[in-house]
C-alpha positions, 0 to 999 in steps of 0.5 A: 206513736209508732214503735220502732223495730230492733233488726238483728245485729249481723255480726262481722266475721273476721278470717286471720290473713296470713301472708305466707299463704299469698307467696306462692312462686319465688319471684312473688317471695323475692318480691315481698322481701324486697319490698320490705328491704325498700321501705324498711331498710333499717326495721331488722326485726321486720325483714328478719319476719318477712324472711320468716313469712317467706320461709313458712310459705316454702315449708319451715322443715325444709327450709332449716335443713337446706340452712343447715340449722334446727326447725326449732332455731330458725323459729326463734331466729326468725319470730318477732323477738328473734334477733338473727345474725347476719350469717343466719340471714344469709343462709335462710336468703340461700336456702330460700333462692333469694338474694340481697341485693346492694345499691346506692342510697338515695339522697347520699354524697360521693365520698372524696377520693383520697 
């Protein structure tokens, strides 16, 4: 009967993936956003982290001081459990140069005039 040799295992080296690391020029940043804008429209939380991905990318300090806000509260505006208003979206999207742009939903009925 013929034995049969064990090779060594290799085992899978994983690297953390960061996408902050990716956006390098504000076109691939408005880009990104809106990508999240266009597939998740009604993910609050994820276009809130996407603006956080992004505003890493640019350097958080720099970021909350061109706010107006606190390094410390735009993390928390910005994480995964952090829950942004509106005014704070606008001012990150400011200070970031990108803009939120409007357009009519796909599939949506005119309205009557009145």
């Amino acid at each position: 009967m013929a034995k049969t040799v064990a090779k060594p295992s290799r085992k899978t080296k994983t690297v953390a993936y960061d996408v902050a690391e990716q956006l390098r020029t504000p076109e691939e940043m408005a880009a990104y956003l809106d990508a999240w804008l266009e597939e998740a429209p009604d993910d609050a939380a994820g276009i809130a982290r996407a603006l956080g991905d992004i505003a890493r990318a640019r350097g958080m300090a720099q970021v909350a001081r061109d706010a107006g806000l606190t390094r410390e509260s735009l993390y928390k505006a910005l994480s995964e459990n952090g829950n942004p208003s509106f005014a704070t979206v606008l001012k990150v999207a400011r200070a970031l140069g990108v803009r939120l742009n409007a357009r009519a939903a796909r599939g949506q009925r005119r309205l009557p005039r009145a």
